[in-house]
N, CA, C and O of each residue as an XYZ file, in Angstrom:
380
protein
N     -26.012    -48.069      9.134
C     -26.331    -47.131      8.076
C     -27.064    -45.890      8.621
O     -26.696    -44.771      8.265
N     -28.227    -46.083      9.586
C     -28.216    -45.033     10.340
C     -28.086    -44.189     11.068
O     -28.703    -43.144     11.275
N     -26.691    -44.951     11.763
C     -25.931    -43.465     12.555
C     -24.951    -43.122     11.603
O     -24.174    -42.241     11.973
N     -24.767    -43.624     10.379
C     -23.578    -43.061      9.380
C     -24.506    -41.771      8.842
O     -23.903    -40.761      8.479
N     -25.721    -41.795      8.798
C     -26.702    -40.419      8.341
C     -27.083    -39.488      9.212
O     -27.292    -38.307      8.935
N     -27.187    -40.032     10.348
C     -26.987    -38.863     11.867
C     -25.741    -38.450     11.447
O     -25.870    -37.331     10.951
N     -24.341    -38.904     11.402
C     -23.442    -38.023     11.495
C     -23.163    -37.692     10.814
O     -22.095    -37.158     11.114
N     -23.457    -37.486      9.332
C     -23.289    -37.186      8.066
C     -24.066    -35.737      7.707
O     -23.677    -34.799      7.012
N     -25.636    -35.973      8.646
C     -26.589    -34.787      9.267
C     -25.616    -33.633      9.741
O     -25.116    -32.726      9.076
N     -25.517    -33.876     10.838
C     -24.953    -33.087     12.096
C     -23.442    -32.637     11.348
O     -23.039    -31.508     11.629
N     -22.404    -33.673     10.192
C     -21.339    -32.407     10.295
C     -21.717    -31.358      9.067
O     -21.018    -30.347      8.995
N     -22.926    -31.560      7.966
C     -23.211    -30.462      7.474
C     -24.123    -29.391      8.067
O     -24.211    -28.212      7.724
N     -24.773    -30.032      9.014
C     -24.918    -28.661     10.051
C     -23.857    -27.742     10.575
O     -23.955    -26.515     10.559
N     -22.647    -28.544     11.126
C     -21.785    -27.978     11.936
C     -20.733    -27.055     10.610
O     -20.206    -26.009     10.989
N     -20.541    -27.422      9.414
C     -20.302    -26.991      8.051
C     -20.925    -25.425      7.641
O     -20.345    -24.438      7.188
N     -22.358    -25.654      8.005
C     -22.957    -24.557      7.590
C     -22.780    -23.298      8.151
O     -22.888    -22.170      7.670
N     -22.399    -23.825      9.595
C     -22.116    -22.462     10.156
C     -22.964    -21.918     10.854
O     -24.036    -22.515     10.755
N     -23.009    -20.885     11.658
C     -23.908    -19.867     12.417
C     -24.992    -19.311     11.458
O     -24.792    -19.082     10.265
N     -26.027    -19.141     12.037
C     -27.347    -18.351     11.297
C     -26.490    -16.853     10.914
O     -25.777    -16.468     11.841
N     -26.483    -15.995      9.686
C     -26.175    -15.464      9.491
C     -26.350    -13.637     10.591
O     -27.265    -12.826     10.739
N     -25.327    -13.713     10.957
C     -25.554    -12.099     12.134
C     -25.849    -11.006     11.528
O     -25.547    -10.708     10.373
N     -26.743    -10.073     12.674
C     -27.244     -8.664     11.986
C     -26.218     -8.246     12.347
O     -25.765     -8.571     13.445
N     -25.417     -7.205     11.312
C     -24.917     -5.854     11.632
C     -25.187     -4.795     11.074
O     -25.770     -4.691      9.995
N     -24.609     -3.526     12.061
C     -25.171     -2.115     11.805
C     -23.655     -1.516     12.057
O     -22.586     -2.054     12.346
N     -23.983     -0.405     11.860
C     -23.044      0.911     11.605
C     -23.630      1.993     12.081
O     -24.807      2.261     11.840
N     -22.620      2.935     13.023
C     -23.219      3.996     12.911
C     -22.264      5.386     12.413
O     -21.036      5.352     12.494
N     -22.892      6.403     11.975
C     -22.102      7.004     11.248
C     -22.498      8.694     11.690
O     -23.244      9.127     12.568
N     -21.575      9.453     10.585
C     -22.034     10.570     10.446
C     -22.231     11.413      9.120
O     -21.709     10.877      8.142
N     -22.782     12.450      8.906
C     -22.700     12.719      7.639
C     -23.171     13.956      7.533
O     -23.472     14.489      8.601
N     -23.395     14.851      6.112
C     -23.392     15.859      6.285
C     -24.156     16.472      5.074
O     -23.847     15.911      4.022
N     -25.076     17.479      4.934
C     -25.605     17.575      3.873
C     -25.529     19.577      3.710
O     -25.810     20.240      4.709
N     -25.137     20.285      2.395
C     -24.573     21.306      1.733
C     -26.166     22.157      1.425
O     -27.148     21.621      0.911
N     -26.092     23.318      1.805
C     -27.567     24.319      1.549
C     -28.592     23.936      1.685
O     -29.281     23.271      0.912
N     -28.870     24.426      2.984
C     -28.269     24.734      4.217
C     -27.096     23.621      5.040
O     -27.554     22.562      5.469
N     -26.103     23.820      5.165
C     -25.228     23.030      5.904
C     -26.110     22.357      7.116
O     -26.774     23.088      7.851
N     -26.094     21.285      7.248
C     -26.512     20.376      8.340
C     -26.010     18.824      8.300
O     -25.708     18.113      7.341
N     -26.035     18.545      9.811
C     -25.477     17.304     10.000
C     -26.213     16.610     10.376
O     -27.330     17.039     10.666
N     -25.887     15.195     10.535
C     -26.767     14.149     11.511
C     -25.956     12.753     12.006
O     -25.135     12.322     11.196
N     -26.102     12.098     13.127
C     -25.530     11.143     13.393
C     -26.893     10.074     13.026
O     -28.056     10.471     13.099
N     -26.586      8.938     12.703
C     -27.388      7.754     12.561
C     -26.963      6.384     12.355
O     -25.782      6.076     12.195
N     -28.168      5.358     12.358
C     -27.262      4.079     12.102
C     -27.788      3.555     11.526
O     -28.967      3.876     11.671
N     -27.612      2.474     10.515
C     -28.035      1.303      9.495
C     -27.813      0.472      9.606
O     -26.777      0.254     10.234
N     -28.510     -0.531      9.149
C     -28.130     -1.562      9.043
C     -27.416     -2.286      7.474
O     -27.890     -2.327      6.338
N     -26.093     -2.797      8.034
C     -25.188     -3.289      6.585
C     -25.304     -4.549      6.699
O     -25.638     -5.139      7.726
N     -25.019     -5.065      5.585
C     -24.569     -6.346      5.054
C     -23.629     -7.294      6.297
O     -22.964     -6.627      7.090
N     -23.614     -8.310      6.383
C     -23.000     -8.966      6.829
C     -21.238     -8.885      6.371
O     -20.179     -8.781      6.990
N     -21.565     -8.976      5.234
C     -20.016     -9.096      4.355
C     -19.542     -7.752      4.618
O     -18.313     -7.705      4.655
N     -19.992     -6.898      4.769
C     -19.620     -5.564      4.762
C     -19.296     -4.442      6.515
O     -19.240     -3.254      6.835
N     -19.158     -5.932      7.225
C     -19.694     -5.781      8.862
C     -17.864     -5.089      9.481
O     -17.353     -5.659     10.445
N     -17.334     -4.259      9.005
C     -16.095     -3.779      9.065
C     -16.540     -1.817      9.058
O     -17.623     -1.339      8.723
N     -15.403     -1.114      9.499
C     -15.472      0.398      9.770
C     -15.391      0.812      7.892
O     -16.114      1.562      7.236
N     -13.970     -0.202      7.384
C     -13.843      0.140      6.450
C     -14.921     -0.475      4.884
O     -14.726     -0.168      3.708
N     -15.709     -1.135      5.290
C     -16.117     -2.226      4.252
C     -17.184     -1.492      4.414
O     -17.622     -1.140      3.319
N     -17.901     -1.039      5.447
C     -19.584     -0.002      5.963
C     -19.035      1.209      4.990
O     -19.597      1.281      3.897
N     -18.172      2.008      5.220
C     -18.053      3.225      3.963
C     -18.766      3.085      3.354
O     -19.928      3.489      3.326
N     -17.913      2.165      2.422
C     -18.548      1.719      0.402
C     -19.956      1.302      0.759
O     -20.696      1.396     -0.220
N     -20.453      0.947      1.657
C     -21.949      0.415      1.372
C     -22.631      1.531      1.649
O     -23.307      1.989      0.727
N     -22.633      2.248      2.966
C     -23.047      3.659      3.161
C     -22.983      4.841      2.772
O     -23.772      5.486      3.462
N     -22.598      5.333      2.219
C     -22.108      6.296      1.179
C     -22.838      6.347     -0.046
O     -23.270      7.436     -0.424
N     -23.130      4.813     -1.043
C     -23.884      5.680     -2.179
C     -25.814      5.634     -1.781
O     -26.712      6.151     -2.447
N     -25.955      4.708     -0.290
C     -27.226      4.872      0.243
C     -27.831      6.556      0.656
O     -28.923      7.110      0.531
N     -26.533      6.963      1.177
C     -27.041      8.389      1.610
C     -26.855      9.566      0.767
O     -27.316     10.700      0.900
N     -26.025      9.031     -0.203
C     -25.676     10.333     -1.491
C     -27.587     10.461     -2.259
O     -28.260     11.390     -2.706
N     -27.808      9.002     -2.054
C     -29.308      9.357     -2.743
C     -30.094     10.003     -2.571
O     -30.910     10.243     -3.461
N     -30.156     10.446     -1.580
C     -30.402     11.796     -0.710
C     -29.920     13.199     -0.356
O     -30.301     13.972      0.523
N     -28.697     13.340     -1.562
C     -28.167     14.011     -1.019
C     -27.436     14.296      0.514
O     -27.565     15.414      1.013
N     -26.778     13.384      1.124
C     -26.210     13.545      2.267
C     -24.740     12.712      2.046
O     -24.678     11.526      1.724
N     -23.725     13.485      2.260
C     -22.129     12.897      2.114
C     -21.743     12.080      3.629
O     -21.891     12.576      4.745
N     -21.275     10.863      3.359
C     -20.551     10.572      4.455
C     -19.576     10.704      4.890
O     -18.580     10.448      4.214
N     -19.476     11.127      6.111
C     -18.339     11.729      6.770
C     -17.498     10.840      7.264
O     -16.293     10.928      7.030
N     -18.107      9.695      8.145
C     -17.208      8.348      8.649
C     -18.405      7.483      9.279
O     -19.589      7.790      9.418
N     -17.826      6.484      9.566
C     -18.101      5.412     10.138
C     -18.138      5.007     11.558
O     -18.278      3.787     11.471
N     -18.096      5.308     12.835
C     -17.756      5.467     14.264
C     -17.669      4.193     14.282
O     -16.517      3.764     14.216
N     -18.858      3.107     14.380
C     -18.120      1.659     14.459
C     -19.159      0.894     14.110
O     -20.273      1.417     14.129
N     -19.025     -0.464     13.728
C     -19.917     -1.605     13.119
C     -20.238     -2.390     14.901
O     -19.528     -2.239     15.895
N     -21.426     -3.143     14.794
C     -21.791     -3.911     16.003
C     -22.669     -4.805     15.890
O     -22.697     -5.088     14.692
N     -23.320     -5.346     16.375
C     -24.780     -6.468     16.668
C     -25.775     -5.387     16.982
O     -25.853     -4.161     17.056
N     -26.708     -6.798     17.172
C     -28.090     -5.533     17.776
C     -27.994     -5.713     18.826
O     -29.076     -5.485     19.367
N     -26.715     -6.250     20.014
C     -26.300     -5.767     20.917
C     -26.563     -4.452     21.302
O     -27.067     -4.190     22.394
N     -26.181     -3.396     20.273
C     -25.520     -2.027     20.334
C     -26.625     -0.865     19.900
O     -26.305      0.322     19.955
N     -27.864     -1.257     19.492
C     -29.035     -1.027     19.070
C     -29.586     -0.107     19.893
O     -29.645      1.070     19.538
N     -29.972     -0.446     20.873
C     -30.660      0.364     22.076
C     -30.082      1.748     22.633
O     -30.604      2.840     22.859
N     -28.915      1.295     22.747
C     -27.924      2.412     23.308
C     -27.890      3.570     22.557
O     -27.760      4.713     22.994
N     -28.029      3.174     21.241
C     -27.674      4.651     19.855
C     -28.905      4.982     19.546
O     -28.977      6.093     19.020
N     -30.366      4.167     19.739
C     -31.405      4.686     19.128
C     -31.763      6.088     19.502
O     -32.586      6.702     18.823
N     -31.264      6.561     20.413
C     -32.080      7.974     21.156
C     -31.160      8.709     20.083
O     -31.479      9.058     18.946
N     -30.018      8.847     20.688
C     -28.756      9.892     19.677
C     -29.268      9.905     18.226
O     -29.501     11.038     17.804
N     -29.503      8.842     17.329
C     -29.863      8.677     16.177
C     -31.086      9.249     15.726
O     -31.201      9.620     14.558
N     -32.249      9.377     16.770
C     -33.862     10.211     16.190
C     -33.913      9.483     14.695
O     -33.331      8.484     14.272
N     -35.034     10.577     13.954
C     -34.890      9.864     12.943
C     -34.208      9.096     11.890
O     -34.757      8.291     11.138
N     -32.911      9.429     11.902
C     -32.156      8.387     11.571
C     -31.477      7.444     12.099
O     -30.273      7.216     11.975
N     -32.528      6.697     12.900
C     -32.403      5.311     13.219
C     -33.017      4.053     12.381
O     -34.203      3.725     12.328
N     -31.645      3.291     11.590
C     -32.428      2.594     10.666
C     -32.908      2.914      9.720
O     -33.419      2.004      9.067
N     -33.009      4.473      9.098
C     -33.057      4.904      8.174
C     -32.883      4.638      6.971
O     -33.780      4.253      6.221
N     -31.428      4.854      6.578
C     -30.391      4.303      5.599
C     -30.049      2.753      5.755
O     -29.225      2.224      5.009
């Protein structure tokens, strides 16, 4: 009876899956009087961890601000974190 609950343990562990992953996006965008741009990155949703799925999530974050999104360059881990923080300045993690 008790290794039927060890393994009964262990396959709803193995069920549950991976700890849920960070992802980010980085993007560009653009804001009207005075025209200006900025590159930056956020962090999205898991569910939303795609070029095309980051849009819809990014877009009405930065309209709140007045700033239109232009695109998406690409979704990643915090693998990819370090590398973009300089390019990004203050909008790192921002949005």
């Amino acid at each position: 009876m008790k290794s039927l609950m060890i393994l009964i343990a262990v396959a709803a562990l193995t069920l549950a899956g991976p700890a849920a992953a960070e992802c980010y996006a980085d993007y560009k965008a653009k804001k009207k009087d005075p025209t200006r741009y900025h590159y930056g990155v956020a962090q999205i949703s898991d569910a939303n961890c795609s070029v095309g799925a980051a849009l819809g999530e990014l877009a009405p974050r930065l309209a709140g601000d007045g700033w239109t999104l232009l695109d998406v360059v690409s979704t990643f881990g915090p693998e990819g974190l370090e590398k973009r923080k300089a390019n990004a300045g203050e909008y790192f993690l921002r949005y």
